[in-house]
C-alpha positions in Angstrom: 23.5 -0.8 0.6 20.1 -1.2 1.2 16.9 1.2 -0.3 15.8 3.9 2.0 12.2 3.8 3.3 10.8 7.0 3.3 7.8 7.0 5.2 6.4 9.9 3.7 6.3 8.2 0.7 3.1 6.5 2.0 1.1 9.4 4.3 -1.8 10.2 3.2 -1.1 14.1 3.4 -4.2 16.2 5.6 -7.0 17.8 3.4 -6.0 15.7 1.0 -8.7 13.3 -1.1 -7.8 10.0 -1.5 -8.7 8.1 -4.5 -7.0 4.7 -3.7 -7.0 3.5 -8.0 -4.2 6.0 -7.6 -2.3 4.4 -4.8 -0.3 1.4 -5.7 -0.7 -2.2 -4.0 2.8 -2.8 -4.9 6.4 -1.3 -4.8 9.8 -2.0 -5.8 10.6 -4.7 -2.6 13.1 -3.1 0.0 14.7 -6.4 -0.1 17.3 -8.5 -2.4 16.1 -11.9 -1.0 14.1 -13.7 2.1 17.5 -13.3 3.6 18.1 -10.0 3.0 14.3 -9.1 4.0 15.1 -11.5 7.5 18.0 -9.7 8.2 16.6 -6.2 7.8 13.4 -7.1 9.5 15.3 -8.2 12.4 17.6 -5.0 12.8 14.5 -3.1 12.5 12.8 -5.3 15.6 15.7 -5.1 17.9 15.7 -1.0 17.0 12.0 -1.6 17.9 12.6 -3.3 21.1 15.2 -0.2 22.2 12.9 2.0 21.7 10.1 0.6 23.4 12.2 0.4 26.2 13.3 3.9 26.4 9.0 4.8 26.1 8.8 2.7 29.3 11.1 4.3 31.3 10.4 8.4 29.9 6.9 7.3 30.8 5.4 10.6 29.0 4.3 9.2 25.9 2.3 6.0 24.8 2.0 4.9 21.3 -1.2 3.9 19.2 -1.0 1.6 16.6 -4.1 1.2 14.4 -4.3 -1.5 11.4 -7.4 -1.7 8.6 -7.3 -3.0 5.8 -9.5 -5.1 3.4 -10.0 -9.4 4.2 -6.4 -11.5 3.9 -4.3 -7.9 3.6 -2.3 -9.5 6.1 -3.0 -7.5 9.0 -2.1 -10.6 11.9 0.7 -11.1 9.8 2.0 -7.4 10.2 1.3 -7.3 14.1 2.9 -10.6 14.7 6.0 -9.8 12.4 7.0 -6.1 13.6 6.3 -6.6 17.0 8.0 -10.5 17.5 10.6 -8.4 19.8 8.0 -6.1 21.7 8.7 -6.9 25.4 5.0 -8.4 26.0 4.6 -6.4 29.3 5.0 -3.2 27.1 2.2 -3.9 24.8 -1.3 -5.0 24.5 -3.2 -5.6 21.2 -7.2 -5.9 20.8 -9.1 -7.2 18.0 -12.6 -5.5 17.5 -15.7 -7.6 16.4 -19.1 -7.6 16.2 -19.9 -4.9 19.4 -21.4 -6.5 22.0 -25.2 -5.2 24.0 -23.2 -3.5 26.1 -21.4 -1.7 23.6 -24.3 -0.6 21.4 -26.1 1.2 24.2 -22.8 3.7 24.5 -21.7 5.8 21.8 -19.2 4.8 18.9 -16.2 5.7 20.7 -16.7 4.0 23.5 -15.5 0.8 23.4 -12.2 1.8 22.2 -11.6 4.1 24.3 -11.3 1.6 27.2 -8.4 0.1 25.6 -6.1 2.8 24.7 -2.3 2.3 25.8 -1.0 3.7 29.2 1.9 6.3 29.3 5.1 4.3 28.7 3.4 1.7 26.4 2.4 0.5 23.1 -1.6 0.1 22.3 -2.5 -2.2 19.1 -5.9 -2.3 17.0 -6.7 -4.6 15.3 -9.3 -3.1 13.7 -10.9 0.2 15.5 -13.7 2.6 15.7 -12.6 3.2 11.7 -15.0 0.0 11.0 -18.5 2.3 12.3 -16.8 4.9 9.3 -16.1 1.9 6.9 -18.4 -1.1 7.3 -20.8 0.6 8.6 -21.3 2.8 5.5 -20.8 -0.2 3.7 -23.9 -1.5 5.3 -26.1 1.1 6.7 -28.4 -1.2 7.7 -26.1 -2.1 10.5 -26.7 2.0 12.3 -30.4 0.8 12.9 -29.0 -1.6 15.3 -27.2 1.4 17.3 -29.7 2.7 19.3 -28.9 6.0 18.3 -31.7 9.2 18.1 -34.1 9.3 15.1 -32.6 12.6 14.4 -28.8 11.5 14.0 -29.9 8.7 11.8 -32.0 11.1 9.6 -29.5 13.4 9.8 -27.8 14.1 6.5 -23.9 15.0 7.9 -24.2 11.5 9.3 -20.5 10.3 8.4 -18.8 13.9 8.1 -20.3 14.1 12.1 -18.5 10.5 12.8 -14.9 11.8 10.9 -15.2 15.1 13.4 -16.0 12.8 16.6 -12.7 10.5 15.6 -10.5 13.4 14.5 -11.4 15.1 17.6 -10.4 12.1 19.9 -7.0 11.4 18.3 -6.6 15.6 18.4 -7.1 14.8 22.4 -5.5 11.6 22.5 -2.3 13.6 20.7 -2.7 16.3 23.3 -2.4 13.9 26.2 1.0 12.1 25.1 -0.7 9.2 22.7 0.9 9.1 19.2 -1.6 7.7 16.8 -0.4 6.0 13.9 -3.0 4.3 11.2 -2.1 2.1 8.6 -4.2 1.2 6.0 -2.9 -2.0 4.0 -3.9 -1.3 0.5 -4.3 -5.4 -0.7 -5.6 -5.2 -4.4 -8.3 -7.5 -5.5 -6.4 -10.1 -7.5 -4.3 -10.4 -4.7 -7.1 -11.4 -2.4 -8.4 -13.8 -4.5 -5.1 -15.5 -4.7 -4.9 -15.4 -1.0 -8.5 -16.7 -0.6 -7.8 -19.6 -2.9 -4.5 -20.1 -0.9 -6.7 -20.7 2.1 -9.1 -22.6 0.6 -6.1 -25.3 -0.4 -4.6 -25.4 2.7 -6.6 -27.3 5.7 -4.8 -25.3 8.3 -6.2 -22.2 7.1 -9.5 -23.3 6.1 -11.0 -21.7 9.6 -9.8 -17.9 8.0 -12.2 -18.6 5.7 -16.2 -17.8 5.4 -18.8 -17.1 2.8 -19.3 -13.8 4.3 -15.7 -13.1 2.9 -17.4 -13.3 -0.5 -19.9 -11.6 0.2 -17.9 -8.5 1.2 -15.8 -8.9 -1.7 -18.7 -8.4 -4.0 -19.0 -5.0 -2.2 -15.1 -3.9 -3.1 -16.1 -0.9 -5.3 -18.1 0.3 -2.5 -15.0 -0.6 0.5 -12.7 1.5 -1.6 -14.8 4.4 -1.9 -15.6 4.7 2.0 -11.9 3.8 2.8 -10.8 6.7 0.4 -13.3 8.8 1.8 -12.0 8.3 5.5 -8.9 8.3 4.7 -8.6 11.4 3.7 -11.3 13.4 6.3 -8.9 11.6 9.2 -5.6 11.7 8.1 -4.0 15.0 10.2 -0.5 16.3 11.1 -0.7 14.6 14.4 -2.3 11.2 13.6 -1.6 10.7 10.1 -2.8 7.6 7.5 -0.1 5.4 5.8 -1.5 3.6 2.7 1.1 0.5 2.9 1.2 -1.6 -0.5 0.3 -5.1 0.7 0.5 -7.6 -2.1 3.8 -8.3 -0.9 3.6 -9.0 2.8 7.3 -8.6 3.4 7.5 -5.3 2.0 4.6 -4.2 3.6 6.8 -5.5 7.4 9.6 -3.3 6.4 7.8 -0.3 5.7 5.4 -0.3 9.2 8.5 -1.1 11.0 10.2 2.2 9.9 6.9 4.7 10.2 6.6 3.1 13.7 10.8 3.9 14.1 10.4 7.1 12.6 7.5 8.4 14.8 9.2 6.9 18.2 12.7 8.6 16.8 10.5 12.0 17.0 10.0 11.6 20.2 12.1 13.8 22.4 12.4 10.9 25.2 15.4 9.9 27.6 16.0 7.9 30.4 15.5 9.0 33.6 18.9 11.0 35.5 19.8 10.6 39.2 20.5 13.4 41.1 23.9 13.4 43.2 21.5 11.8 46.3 19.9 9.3 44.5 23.5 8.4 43.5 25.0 8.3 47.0 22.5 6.0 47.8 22.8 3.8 45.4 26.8 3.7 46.8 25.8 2.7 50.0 23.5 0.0 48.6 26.2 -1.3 46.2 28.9 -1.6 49.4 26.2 -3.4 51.4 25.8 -5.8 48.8 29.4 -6.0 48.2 29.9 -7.2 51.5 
C-alpha cells in the first residue's frame, strides 16, 4: 500500500508567517523504488489527463498553475513530469524573464495577466508576477528601472502595497472561475550546489549554467527571507502556497501531482447532459450514417 499524500501537509496556512529554516527540503519519499515512483507517477498523470478533460467540456473553471522556486529546484523538471499526459490543446505554459520596454511602461500585473488560462483550460507559470515581490526585493535597484511615480518608490508600504495588488487579482481571478495554485519548491542550499556542480560536469547541461547563478546564490539569506515574507502575505483560502520539499525531485512530482488532483477533485464539474431533443437528433444522425 502505498503512503498517502496529504496535501495539507505542505499549505502554507493564510495569516500565517513563514519562516522557511522551519520547512523541510526533504521528506520520507512516497516511493519504494524508481519503479514504484514511475508507476505511481503515471496513475497520477492519466487521473490528470481525465480530469483535464472533464474541465474542457464543464467549461466553467480554468486552472492556474504557478511554480517559484530558487536556481536548479527543478521547476522544468516538475512541469515537464506532471503534465507529460496534459492534452497539449488543453494547456499553455509561459516562462517569464527579463520584462521587456513594453512591459515596464504598464503596471506589475500586466504582463501576466495576458496570459491567464481560458475557461476549460490549464494556465502554467513559469515563474510569475511573484519575481517583482521576490527578486525585485532582492535587488531594489531593479524598481528604478520601472517607470513608476517618485511617490510609490519613496513610499514606505512599497512591498505590503504589491502583496495587496497580487492577493487582490487571484481574489478576482478566484471569483471569475480561475483556481490558483502556487508552489514554491523549497531546494536547500547543499542541494543546489550539488546540482550546480552536476551541471558543470555534464556538457549537455553546461548552457543551464551562468555566473549570475553565483551571484544570486551569494544572496540566499536574503531569497529566503523575501520568499518567507511572500509566502505568507499571499497564501489565502482560495489561492493557497504549497512549500514542496525539492531535494528529491521525484518526491517533489508526486506531491504537485496530488495538490493539482485534489484541487480539480474540488471542483463540482460534469459533463455536459442532452436533453430528450438533442437526443432524438443525434438518432436520426446515427440512422443516416448507418445507412
Amino acid at each position: 500500500m502505498k503512503p498517502k499524500i496529504e496535501s495539507d501537509d505542505f499549505r502554507v496556512l493564510p495569516g500565517k508567517k513563514v519562516d522557511l529554516k522551519k520547512w523541510p527540503t526533504a521528506v520520507r519519499p512516497f516511493y519504494k523504488s524508481s519503479h514504484h515512483y514511475e508507476k505511481i507517477l503515471a496513475e497520477h498523470v492519466g487521473e490528470l489527463s481525465k480530469r483535464q478533460n472533464l474541465l474542457y467540456a464543464h467549461n466553467r473553471y480554468s486552472l492556474l498553475l504557478i511554480f517559484q522556486a530558487m536556481d536548479a529546484a527543478g521547476k522544468d523538471g516538475a512541469i515537464k513530469h506532471v503534465m507529460s499526459g496534459v492534452n497539449p490543446q488543453g494547456c499553455q505554459v509561459f516562462s517569464f524573464k527579463h520584462p521587456s520596454a513594453e512591459e515596464l511602461d504598464h503596471d506589475f500585473l500586466w504582463r501576466t495577466t495576458r496570459c491567464l488560462p481560458e475557461r476549460g483550460k490549464i494556465g502554467i507559470f513559469n515563474r510569475s508576477y511573484y519575481e517583482e515581490v521576490l527578486i525585485v526585493r532582492v535587488h531594489p535597484e531593479i524598481l528604478r528601472g520601472e517607470n513608476l511615480p517618485v511617490e510609490t518608490l519613496q513610499g514606505k508600504n512599497l512591498w505590503r502595497e504589491r502583496y495587496e495588488s497580487i492577493a487582490g487579482l487571484e481574489r478576482h481571478l478566484v471569483r471569475n472561475g480561475t483556481r490558483v495554485i502556487k508552489f514554491f519548491l523549497h531546494l536547500s542550499k547543499e542541494e543546489q550546489r550539488r546540482r550546480f556542480l552536476a551541471r558543470i560536469d555534464n556538457p549537455d547541461k553546461n548552457w543551464k549554467f551562468s555566473q549570475s547563478d553565483i551571484a544570486e546564490r551569494k544572496r540566499w539569506k536574503d531569497y529566503m527571507k523575501a520568499y518567507g515574507e511572500c509566502l505568507g502575505a499571499t497564501s489565502t483560502k482560495a489561492a493557497p502556497w504549497y512549500v514542496v520539499p525539492a531535494d528529491d525531485k521525484a518526491n517533489a512530482h508526486l506531491i504537485v501531482s496530488q495538490v493539482i488532483l485534489d484541487t480539480l477533485d474540488a471542483l463540482p464539474m460534469k459533463y455536459p447532459r442532452t436533453d430528450k431533443e438533442q437526443r432524438a437528433g443525434l438518432q436520426t444522425i446515427r440512422k443516416q450514417l448507418e445507412k
